[in-house]
C-alpha positions in Angstrom: -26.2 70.2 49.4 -23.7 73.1 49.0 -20.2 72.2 49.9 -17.8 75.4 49.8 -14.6 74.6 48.7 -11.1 76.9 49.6 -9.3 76.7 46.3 -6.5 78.5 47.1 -6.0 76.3 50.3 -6.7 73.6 48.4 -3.9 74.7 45.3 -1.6 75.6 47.8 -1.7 72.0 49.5 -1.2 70.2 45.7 1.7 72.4 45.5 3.3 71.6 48.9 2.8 67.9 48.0 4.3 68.5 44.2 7.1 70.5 45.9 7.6 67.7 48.2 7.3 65.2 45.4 10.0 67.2 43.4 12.4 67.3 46.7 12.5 63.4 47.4 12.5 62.9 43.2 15.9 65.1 43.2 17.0 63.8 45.9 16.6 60.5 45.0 18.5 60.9 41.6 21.5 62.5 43.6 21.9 59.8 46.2 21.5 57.3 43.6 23.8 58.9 40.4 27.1 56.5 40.5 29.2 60.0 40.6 30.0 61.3 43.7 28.2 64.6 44.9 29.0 66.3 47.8 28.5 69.5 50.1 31.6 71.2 51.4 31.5 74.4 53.5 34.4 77.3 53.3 36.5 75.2 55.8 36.6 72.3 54.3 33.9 70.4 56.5 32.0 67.7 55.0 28.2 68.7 55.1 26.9 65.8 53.0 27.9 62.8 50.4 25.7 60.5 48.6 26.8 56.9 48.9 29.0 56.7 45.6 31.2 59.5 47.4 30.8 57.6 50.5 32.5 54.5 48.9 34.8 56.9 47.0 36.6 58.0 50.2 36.5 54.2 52.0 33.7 55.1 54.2 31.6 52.7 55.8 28.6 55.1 56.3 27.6 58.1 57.0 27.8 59.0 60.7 31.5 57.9 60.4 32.1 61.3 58.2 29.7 63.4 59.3 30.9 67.1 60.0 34.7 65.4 59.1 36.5 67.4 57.0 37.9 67.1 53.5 41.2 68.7 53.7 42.0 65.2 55.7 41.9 63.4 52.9 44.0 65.1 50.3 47.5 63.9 49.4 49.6 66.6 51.2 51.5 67.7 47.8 47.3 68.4 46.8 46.4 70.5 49.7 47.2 73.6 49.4 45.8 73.5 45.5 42.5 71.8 47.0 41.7 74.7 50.3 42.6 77.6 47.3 39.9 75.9 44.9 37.2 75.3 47.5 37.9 79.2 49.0 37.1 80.4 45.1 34.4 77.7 45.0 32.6 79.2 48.0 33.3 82.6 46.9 31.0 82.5 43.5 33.0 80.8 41.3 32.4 77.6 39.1 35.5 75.6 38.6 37.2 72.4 37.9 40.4 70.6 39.4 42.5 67.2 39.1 44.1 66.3 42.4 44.8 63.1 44.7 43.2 61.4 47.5 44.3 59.1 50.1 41.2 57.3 51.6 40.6 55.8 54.4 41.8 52.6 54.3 44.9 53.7 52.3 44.3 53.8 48.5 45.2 56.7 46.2 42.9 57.8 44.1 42.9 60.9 41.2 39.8 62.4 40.8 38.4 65.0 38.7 35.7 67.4 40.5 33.6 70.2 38.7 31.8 72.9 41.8 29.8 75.3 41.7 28.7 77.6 44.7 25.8 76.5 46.2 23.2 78.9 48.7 21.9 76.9 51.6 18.5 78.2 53.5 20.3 80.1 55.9 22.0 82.3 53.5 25.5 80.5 53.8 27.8 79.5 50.4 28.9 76.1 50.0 30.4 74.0 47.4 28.3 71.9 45.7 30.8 69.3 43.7 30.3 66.5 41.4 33.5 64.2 41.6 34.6 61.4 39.6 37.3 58.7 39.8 39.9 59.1 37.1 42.6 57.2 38.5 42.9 55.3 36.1 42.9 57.5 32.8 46.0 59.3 35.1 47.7 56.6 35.5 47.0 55.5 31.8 48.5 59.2 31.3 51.5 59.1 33.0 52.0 55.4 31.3 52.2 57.2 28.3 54.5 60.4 29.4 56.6 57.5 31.0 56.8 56.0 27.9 57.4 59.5 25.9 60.1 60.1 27.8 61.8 56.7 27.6 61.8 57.1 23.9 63.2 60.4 23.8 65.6 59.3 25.8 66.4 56.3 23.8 66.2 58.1 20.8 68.8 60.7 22.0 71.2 58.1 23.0 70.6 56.6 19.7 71.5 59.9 18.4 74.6 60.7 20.1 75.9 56.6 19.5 75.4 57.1 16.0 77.4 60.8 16.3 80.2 59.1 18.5 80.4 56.3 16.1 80.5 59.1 13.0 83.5 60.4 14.9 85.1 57.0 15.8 84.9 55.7 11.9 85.4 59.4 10.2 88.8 59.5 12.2 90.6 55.8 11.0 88.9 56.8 7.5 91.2 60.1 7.2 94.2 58.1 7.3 92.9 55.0 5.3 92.0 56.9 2.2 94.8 59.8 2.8 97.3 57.3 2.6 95.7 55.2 0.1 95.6 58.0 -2.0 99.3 59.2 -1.1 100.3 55.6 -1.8 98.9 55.2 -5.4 101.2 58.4 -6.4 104.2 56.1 -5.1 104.2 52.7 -6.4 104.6 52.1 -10.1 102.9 48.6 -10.9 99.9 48.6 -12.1 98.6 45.7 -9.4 99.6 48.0 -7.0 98.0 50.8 -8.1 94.5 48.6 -8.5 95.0 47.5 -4.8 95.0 51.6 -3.8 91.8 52.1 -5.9 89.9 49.0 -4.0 90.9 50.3 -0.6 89.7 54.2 -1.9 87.0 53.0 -3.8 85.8 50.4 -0.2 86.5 53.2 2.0 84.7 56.0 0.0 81.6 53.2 0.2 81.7 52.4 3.9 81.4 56.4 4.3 78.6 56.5 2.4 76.8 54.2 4.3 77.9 56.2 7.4 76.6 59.3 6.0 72.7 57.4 5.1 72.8 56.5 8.4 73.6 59.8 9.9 71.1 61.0 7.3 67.9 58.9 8.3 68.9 59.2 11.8 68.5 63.3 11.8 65.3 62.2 9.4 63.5 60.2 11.8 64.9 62.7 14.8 63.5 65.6 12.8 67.0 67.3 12.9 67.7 67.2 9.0 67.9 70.9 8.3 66.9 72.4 4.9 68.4 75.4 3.6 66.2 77.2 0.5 68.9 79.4 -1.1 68.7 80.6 -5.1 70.8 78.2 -6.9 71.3 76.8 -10.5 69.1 74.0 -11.6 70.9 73.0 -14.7 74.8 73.2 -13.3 73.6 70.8 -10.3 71.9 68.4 -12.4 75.0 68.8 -15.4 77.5 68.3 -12.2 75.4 65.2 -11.2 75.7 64.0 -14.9 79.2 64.2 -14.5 79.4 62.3 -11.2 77.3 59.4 -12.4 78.8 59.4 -16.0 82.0 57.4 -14.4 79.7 55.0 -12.9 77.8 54.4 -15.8 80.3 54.1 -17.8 81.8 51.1 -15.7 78.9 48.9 -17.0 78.6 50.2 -20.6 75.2 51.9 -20.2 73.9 55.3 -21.6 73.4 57.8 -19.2 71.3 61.1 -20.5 70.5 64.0 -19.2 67.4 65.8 -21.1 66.6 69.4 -19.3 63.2 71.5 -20.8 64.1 74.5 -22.7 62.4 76.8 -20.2 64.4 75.2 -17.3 64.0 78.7 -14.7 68.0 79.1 -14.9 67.6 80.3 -11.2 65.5 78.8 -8.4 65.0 78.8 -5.0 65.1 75.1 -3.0 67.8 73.4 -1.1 70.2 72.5 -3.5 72.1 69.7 -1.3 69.0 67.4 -1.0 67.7 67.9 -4.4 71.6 66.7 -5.7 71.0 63.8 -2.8 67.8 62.7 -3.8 68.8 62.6 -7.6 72.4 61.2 -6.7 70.3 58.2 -4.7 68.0 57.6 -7.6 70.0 57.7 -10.4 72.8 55.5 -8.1 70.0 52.7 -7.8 69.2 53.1 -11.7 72.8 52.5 -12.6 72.7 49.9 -9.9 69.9 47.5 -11.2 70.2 47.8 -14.7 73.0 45.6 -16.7 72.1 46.4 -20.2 70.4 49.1 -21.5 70.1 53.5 -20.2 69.4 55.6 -17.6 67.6 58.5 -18.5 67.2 61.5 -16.5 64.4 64.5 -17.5 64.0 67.7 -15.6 60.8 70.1 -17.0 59.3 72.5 -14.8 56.0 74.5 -15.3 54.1 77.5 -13.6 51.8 76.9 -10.5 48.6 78.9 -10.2 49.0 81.7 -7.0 47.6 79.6 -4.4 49.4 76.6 -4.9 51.5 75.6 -1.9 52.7 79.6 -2.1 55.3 78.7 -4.6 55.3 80.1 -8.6 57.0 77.0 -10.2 57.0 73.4 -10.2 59.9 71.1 -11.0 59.1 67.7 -12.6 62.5 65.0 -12.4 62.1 61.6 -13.9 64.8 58.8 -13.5 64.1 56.1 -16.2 65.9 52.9 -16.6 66.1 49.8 -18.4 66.7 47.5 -15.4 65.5 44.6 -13.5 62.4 46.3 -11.9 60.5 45.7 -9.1 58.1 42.8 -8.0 54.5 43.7 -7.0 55.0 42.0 -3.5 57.9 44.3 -2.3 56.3 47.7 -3.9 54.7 48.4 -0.4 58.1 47.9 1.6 60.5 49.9 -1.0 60.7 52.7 1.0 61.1 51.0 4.4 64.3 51.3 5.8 66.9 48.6 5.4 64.6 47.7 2.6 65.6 45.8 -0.7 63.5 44.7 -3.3 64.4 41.0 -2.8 66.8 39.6 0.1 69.4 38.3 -2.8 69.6 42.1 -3.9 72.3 42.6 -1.1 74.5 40.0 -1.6 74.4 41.1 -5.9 74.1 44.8 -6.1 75.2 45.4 -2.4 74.0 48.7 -0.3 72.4 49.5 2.9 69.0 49.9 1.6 68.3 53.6 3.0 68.9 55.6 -0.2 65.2 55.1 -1.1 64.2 55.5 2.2 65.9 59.0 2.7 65.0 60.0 -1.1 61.4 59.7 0.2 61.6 61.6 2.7 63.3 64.6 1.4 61.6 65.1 -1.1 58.2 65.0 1.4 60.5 67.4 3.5 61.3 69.6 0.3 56.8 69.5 -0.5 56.9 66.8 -3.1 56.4 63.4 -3.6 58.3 60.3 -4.8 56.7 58.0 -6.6 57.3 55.2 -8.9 56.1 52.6 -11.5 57.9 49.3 -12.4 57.7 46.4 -14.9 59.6 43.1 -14.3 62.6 42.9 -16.9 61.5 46.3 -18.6 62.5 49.0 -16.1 61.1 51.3 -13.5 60.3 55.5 -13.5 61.2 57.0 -10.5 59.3 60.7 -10.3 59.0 63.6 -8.1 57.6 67.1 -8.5 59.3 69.9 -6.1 57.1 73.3 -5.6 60.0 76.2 -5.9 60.2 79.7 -6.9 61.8 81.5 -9.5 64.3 84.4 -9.1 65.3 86.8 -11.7 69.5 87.5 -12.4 68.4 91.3 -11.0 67.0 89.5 -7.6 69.8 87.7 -6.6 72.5 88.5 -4.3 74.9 85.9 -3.7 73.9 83.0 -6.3 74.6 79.5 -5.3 76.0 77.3 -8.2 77.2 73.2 -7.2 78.0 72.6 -10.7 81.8 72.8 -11.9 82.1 72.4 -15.3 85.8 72.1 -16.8 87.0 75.8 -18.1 89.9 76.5 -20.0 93.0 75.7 -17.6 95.6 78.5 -17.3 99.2 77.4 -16.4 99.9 78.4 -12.5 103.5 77.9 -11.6 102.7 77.5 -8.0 100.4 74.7 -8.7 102.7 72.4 -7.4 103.1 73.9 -4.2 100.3 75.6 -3.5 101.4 76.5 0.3 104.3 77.8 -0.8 105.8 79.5 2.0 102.7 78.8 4.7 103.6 78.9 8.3 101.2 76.0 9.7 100.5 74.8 13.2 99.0 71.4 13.0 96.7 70.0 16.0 96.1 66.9 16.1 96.1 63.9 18.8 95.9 61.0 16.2 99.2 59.6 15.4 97.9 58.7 11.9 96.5 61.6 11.2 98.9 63.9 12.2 101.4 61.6 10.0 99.2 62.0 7.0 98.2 65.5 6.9 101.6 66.9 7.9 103.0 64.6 4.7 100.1 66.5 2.3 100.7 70.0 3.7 104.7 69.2 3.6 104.4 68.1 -0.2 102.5 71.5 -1.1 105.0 73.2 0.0 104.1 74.6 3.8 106.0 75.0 6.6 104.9 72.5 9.7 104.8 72.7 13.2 102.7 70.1 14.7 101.4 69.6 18.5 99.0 66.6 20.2 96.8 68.6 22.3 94.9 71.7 23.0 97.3 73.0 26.2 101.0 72.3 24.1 98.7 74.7 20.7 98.0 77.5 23.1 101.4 77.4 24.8 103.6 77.4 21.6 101.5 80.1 19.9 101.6 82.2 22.7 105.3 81.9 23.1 106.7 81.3 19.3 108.9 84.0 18.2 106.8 83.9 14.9 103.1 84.3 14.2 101.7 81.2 12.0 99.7 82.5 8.9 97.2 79.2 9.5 96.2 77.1 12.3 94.5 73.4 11.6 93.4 72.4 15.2 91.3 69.0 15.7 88.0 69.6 18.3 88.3 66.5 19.9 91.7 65.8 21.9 93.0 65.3 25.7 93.8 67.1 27.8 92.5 70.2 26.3 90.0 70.0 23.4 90.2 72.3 20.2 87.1 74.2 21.1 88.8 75.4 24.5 91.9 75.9 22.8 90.4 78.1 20.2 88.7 80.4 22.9 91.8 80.7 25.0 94.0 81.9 21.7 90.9 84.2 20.9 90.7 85.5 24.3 94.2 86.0 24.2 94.0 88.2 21.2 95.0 85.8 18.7 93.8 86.5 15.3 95.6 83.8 13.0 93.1 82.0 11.2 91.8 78.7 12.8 90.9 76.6 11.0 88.3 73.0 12.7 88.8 69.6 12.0 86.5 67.1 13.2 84.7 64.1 12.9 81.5 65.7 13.5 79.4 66.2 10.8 76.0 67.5 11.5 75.1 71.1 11.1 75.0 72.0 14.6 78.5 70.8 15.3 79.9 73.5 12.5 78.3 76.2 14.0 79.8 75.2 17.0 83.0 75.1 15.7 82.7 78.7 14.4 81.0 79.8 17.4 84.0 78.6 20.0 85.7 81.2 17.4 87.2 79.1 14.4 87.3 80.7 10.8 86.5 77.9 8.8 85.3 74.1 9.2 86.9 70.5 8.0 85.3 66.9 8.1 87.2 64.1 8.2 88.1 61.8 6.6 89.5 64.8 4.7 89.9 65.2 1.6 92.8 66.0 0.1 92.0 68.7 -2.1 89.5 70.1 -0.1 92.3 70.6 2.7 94.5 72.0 0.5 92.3 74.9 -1.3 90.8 75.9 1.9 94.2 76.2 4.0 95.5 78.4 0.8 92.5 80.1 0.7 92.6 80.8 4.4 96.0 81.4 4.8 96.5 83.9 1.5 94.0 86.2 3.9 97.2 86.6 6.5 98.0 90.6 6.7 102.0 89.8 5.6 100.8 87.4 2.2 98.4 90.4 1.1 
């Protein structure tokens, strides 16, 4: 029997039941995925939601949404974003947003939606979305930011305790080691002059301990500035010799300083913390060793072109004969607050930051510090600093930190160095004020001192003569010194100005200068630092040229 068959009926009807297949397959895997999907129309109604989205939005089925729309939902500070997303949605585009639900029965959600446009049969473009929940990786987020800010926060009153307690230390420490050294000039006996040394030699440490603090503070902040200027190698490390020499000559030891013959005579680094960072290492070497040297060798060599972009290398080594350290506190030696054992403080005293801000200088400077130690032998500090070499031709204004003793000529005003200066102290501290009039008095200047900012600007304006120098504090009441000094520079005053403050970060300088000062003191002060730069300053006044 013959038995016609229609295959293209029969091909089309395997092809309406594949399409069909296909349709409930598809549709099945969308109703089913655990992320919400979901048809939205350009006005924001709801044209259908598979049942993850349904429980997204709080809904108990279906027919309770149907036709509802979206824009309901949104938190009202996400509404406006969500209707400007879901116009460019429906307009062609394929894009993703964050933004915040309320559903509902009342909870907040975040999610995270990627839509594309979407043709239905009758021609009309929807958005087609898939939408996830991510409140919690927001929350998570802003756990985080919250925390960010907290620490910056903490860290930045950290920063300005540590600068108001600089201030409140720096101030007393003018007058303790002003007058300390003022007294030791006056008494004859040679207990009394001891007792002057202890409470110069205590004060000059408790500064130091200031200033590490300060130091690992701006460290840890990232505010310690670096400043690569050319400089001279060998007069920094021969002025460092010098330093330490006194110290180890206290305890008998041999200090030496060995430099390389082809030492570059010129390089470019920051000379400050390369004369820190020795200063620190060769302080600790002194320190812990009783018996025996403290070596210090300085080489450098060439670096191929494409190392670090820098033509030379300089390799320091710090060598001593001392106690060493133990294998068990080699991990923690650059910790802060850190000493090798806890009896190290009570012997050999100290805060424990000078390795901890040697390290990270010279990291900050493109070395490294490392170390190796033997119990009772000694220990080798070394570091190697990438720098570059200039030429006597190439530099401008070379830098040298070394002062090496020349022959002294006989100055007949050394005595009274201020001979003849007009000077208008400002100063609020009664200490102070007592102190530095007495060393500015004693070199032989003329003194005219007032407590605040207001009485400065007054008697300058008014006084019947022009003062060749002005020493004016920054921090007084009722008028401060940087107000002062822009009212008086305003005013057309030109006499040189000269800070003083308790403030010693880079930043407060600059700001010293920038109110419209001429030159910049920190306390405590030192006595012949005040003194050169006040006759330096004030030998510039148009009627001493």
């Amino acid at each position: 029997m013959k038995i016609d068959v229609n295959y293209q009926s029969l091909f089309r009807s395997l092809e309406d039941t594949f399409s069909e297949s296909r349709e409930k397959l598809l549709s099945q895997i969308v109703f089913n995925t655990p992320e919400c999907v979901k048809l939205i129309d350009r006005t924001g109604t709801l044209l259908d939601m598979n049942d993850a989205g349904l429980a997204l939005i709080e809904a108990d089925d279906w027919d309770s949404v149907n036709g509802a729309n979206v824009y309901s939902l949104m938190a009202p500070e996400h509404l406006e974003k969500f209707k400007s997303f879901n116009e460019r949605v429906c307009a062609g585009k394929k894009e993703s947003l964050e933004f915040e639900i309320i559903a509902l029965k009342g909870t907040r959600r975040w999610m995270h939606t990627t839509a594309v446009p979407f043709v239905l049969p009758n021609g009309e473009t929807v958005h087609l979305a898939i939408t996830r929940d991510v409140t919690w990786a927001k929350r998570r987020e802003q756990e985080l930011c919250l925390a960010k800010a907290k620490a910056e926060s903490a860290n930045l009153a950290k920063g300005e305790f540590l600068a108001n307690m600089s201030h409140e230390i720096r101030t007393p420490m003018t007058a303790i080691l002003g007058f300390s050294e003022a007294l030791a000039t006056q008494v004859d006996t040679p207990e009394a002059k001891e007792s002057c040394e202890i409470i110069r030699r205590n004060g000059e440490n408790l500064l130091g301990i200031l200033n590490d603090i300060l130091d690992l503070s701006r460290i840890e902040s990232g505010k310690l500035e670096t400043e690569f200027i050319p400089f001279s190698i060998s007069d920094v490390l021969c002025d460092i010799y010098n330093l330490m020499k006194v110290r180890s000559d206290a305890k008998e030891l041999d200090l030496q300083l060995h430099l390389a013959e082809d030492l570059p005579s010129l390089v470019v680094s920051d000379p400050t913390r390369i004369r820190q960072i020795i200063v620190n290492l060769v302080g600790n070497a002194i320190k812990f060793t009783n018996i025996g040297s403290v070596k210090i060798y300085v080489s450098s060599s060439k670096l191929k072109s494409s190392e670090q972009g820098h033509s030379h290398q300089l390799k320091f080594l710090v060598v001593d004969t001392g106690t060493g350290i133990t294998a068990e506190h080699k991990q923690k030696i650059y910790e802060p607050f850190e000493q090798a054992d806890t009896s190290i403080t009570r012997v050999f005293g100290g805060s424990g930051l000078g390795l901890t801000i040697s390290h990270r200088l010279v990291g900050k400077l493109g070395g490294n510090l490392s170390f190796k130690s033997v119990i009772g032998r000694g220990t080798i500090f070394r570091f190697c600093l990438p720098v570059d070499v200039v030429s006597d031709g190439d530099l401008q204004n070379p830098v040298s930190l070394g002062h090496h003793s020349s022959e002294k000529k006989d100055n007949p005003e050394a005595a009274n160095p201020l001979q003849g200066l007009r000077i208008l102290l400002v100063e609020d501290g009664p200490d102070n004020l007592r102190l530095i009039s007495f060393l500015l008095r004693k070199a032989g200047a003329s003194v005219t001192s007032h407590v605040n900012g207001l009485e400065a600007v007054t008697c300058v304006l008014e006084a019947a003569e022009e003062f060749d120098v002005i020493l004016m504090d920054m921090q007084m009441p009722v008028m401060d010194g940087y107000t002062a000094t822009r009212h008086l520079r305003e005013e057309g005053i030109e006499t040189p100005i000269i800070a003083l403050t308790a403030h010693a970060m880079r930043q407060d300088r600059e700001k010293c200068l920038a109110a419209g000062c001429t030159e910049y003191l920190t306390k405590p002060i030192n006595r012949k630092e005040l003194l050169d730069t006040v006759q330096r300053i004030g030998m510039t006044a148009p009627d001493k040229l």
